[in-house]
C-alpha positions in Angstrom: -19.6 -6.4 50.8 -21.8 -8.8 48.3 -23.1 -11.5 50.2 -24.3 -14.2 47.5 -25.5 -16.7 50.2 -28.5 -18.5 50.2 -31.0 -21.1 51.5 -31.4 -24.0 49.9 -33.9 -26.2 51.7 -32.2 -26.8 54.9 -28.8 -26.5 53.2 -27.3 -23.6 53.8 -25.2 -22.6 50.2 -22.5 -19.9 49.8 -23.6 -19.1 46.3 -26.7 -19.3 44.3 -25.7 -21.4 41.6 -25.4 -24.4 41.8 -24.0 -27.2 38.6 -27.1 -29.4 38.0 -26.9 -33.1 37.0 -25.0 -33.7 34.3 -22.1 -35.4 32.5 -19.9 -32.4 34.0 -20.8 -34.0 37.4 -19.6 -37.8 37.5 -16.2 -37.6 38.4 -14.1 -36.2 41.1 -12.0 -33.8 39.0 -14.6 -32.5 37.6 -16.6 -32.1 41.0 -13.3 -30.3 42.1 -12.9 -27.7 39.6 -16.6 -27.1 39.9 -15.9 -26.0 43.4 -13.1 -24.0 42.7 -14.7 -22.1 40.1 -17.5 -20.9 42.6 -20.4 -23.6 42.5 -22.4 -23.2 45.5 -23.6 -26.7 45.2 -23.0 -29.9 43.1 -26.2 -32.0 41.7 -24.1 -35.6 40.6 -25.1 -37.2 37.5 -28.7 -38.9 37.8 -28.5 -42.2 38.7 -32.0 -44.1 36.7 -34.2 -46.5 38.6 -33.8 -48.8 35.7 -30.2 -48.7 36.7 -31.0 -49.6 40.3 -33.3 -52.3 39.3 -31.2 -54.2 36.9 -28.9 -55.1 39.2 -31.6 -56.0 42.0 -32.7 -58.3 39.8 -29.6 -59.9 38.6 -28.7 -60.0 42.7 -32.1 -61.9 43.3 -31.3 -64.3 40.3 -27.9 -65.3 41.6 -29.8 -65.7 45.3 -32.2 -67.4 43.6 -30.0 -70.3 42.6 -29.2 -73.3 44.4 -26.9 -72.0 46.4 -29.4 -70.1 48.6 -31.4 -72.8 50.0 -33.5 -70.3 52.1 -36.5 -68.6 50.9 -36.2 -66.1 53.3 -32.7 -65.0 52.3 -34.8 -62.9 49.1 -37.0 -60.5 52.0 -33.5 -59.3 53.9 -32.0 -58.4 50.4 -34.1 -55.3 50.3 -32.4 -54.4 53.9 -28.8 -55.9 54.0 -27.7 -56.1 50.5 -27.1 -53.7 47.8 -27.4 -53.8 44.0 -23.4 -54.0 42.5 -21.5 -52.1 39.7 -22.6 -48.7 38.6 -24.5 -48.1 42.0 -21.7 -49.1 43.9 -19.7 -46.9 41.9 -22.8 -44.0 42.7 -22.0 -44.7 46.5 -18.7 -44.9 45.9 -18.3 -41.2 43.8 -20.7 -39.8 46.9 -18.1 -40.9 49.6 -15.2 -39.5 47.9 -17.3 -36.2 46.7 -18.0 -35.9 50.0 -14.2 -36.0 51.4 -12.7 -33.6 48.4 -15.3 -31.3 48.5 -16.6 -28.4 50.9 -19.9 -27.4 49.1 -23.0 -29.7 49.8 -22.9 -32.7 47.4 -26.6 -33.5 46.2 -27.4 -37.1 44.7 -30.2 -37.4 42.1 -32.2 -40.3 41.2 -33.9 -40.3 37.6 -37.3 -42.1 38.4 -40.3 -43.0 37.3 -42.3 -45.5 40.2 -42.1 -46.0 43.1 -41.8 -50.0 43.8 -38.6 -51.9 44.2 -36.4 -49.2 44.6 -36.8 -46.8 47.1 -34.7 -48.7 49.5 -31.5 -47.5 48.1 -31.6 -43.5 49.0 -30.7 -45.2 52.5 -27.5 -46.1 51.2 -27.0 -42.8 49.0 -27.4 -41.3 52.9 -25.3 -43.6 54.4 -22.4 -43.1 51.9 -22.6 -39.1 52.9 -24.3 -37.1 50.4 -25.7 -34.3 51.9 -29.3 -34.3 50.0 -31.1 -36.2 47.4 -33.0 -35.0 44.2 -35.2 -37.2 43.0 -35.6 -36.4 39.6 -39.6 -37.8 38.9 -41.3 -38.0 35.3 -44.4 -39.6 34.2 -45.3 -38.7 31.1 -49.0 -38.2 31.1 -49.6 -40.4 27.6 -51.8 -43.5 29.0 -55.1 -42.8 27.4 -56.3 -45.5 30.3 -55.3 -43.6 33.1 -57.0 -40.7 34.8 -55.0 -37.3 35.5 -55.1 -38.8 39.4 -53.3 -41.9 39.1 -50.8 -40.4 37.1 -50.1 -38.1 39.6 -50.5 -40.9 42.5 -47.3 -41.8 41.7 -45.7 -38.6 42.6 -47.3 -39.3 46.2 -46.2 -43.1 46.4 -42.5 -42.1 45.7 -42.0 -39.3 47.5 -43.7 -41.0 51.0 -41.3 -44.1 50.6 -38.7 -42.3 50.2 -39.2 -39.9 52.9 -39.4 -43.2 55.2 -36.0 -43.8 54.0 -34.0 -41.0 54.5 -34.0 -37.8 57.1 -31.4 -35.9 54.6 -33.2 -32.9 52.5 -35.2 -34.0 49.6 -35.4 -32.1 46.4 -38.0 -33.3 43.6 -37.2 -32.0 39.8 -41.0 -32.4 38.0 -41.6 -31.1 34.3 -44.6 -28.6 33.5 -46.6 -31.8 31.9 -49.9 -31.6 34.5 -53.3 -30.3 33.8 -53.4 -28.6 37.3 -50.3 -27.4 37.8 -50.5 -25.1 40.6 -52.5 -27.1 42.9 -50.2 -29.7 41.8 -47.2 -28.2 43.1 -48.8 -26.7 45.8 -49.9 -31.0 47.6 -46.3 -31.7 46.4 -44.9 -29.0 48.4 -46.4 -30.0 51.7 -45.5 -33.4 51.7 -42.4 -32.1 53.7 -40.0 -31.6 51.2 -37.1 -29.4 51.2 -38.0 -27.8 47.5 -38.9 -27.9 44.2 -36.5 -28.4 40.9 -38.4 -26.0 37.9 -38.1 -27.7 35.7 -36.8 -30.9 34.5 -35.0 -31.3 31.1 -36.0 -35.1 29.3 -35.4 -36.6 25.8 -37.5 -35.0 23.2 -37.8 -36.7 19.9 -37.4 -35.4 16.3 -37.7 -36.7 12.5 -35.1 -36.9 10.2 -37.2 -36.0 6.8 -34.2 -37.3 4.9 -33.3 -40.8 6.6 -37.2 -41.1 7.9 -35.4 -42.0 11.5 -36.4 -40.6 14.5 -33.5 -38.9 16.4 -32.9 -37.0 19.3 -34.2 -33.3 19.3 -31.9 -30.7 21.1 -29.7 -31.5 24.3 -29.0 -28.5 25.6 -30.7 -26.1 26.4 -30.7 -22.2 25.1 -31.6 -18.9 27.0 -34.9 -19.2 25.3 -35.7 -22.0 27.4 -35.3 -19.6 31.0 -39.5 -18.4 30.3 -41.4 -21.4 31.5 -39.5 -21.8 35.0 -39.3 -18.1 35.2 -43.2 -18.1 34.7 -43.9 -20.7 37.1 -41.7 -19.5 39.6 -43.1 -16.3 40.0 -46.2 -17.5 40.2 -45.4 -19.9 43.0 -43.2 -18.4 44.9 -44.9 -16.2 47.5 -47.6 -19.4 47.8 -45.5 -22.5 48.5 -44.5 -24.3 51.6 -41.0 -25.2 50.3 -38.0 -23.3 48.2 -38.0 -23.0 44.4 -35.0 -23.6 42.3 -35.0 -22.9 38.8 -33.6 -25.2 36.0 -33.2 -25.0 32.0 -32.1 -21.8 30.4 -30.1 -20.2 32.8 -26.9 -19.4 30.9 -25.9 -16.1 32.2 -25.7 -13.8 35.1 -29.0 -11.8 33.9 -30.7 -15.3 34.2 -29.7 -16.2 37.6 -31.2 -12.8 38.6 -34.4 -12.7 36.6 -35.3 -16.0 38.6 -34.1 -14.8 42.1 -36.3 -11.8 41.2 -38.9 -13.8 40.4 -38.4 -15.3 43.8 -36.1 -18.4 43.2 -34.0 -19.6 46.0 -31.3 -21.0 43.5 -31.0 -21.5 39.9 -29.5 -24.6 38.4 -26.8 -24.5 35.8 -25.3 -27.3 33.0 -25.7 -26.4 29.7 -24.1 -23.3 29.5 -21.2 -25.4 31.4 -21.1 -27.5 28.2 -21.2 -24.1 25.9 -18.7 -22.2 27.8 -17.0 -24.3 30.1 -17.0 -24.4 33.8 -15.2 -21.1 34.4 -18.1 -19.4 33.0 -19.0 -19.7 36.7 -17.0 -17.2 37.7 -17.9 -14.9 35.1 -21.5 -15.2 36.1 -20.8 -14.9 39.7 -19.0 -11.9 38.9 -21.4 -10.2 37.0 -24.4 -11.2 39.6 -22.1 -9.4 42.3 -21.7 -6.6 39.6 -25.4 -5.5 39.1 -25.9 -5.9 42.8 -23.5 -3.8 43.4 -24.8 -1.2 40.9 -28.5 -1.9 42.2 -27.5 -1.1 45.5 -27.9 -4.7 47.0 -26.4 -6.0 49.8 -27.6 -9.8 49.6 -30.1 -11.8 47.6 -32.7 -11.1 50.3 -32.5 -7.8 49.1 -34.2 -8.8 46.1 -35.7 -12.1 46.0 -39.7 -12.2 44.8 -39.1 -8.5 44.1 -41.2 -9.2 40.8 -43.1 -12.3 41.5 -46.6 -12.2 41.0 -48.0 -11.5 44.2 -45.7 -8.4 44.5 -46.0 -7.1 40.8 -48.0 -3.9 40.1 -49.3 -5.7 37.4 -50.0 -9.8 38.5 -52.1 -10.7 35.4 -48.5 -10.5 33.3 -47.7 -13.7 34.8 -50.7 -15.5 33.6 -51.4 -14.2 30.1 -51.0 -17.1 27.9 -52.0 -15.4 24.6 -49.4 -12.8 22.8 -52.7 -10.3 21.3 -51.1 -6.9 22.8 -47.8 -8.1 21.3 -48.7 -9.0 17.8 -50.3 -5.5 17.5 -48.1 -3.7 15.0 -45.6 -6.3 15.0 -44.1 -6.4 11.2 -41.8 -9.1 9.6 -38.2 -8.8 9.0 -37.8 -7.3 5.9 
């Protein structure tokens, strides 16, 4: 008998792969047939702190009017109030997620500081979900600022929100640092559940023809599977939290390259998008296939099987140049 479960943080998950934030994850229907196609977890769509704080600040204008003739009314709002419309419809999606559905339902937060609004993962537990991902990016481009204070405000936003919440907390970070594994290593022991490797952002592109600047690619190919896979077997035997890998994992043979690399989970959305959501059950299918074939009983059975510190050759891992592949390499004719 195949046993797919897993670990995730203190969530305990009936399968490994879980459907990552994404349009594919704002509606109940959608949540659903997710379920019923095998996910063992649902990431909802990513809420944005600019989001949040647009409607705090509308809030504080209309308590700022003269119909709030106490000062004081402004330093409860943070405490008894709530910001309106599209995050009341966020708590409202987590409430009703988390009556249809069985699997954990994870919220995520898109952010990038940490003032103003880390009061509101309160409500996002209060409403039921079962974790929160916050999904951080600070794109190191200040010329000002040292590689410290960019990274401070990692540290900032992860303490307040941990002061907020006792629910498992899940932070999704890109690969944008200049000391990554030490990086990742202060982040993990700051008492967080895991680590989300790594997070997919806007990258721009020219139109040579219009002279516009558009959007590059959305989604993601199984190209894009190297970097987490790298990172995560690097990591994985060293960390004090789990490791879930994200972006490129379109297929059964990429959910077990990164569970061999030592993965707890993988996170899935673009291949959704490709292949629709019953490409779940093809993948969980085939997972339980070469298990089966393998001789595997359970993911324990091989998780970190090939991550760095259990290779026979570690130093594959951290070459960065491609010299022995080049070698004799020729052209397509």
């Amino acid at each position: 008998m195949i046993d797919l479960s897993t670990k995730y943080g203190r969530l305990n998950l009936h399968s490994p792969i879980i459907a990552g934030s994404s349009g594919l994850t704002d509606n109940i229907e959608s949540l659903k047939e997710l379920e019923s196609h095998g996910a063992g977890a649902v990431v909802l769509k990513s809420l944005f702190e600019e989001e949040i704080l647009r409607e705090m600040k509308a809030e504080l204008n209309g308590m700022s009017s003269s119909g709030f003739i106490y000062p004081e009314t402004l330093e409860f709002y943070d405490y008894f109030d709530g910001p309106k419309e599209s995050t009341a419809d966020y708590l409202e999606l987590i409430r009703n997620a988390r009556k249809e559905l069985k699997i954990p339902v994870i919220a995520s937060i898109n952010c990038i500081g940490a003032e103003y609004w880390t009061y509101f993962p309160k409500q996002i537990e209060q409403a039921g979900a079962d974790a929160l991902e916050l999904n951080i990016f600070n794109l190191p481009s200040d010329l000002n600022k040292t590689a410290e204070e960019n990274e401070k405000v990692y540290f900032d936003i992860i303490r307040q929100v941990k002061e907020q919440v006792k629910i498992p907390l899940f932070i999704k970070l890109s690969f944008y640092s200049s000391r990554l594994g030490s990086f990742f290593n202060e982040i993990s022991k700051t008492g967080i559940d895991g680590l989300v490797l790594f997070n997919r952002f806007y990258n721009p592109d020219i139109d040579i023809d219009k002279l516009e600047i558009t959007s590059g690619a959305v989604l993601s190919t199984p190209a894009d599977i190297h970097q987490s896979l790298r990172w995560i077997a690097i990591l994985s035997d060293q960390l004090s939290c789990c490791l879930i890998a994200s972006t490129g994992v379109h297929s059964a043979e990429g959910v077990i390259k990164q569970i061999l690399a030592g993965a707890c989970a993988v996170q899935v959305a673009s291949t959704l998008y490709k292949n629709g959501i019953k490409h779940l059950n093809k993948m969980t299918a085939e997972l339980k296939t070469w298990m089966s074939e393998k001789g595997f009983e359970k993911l324990e059975d091989f998780r970190g099987m090939l991550s760095q510190q259990k290779s026979i050759d570690p130093a594959l891992y951290s070459r960065v140049q491609f010299m022995k592949y080049f070698r004799g390499f020729k052209p397509e004719p």
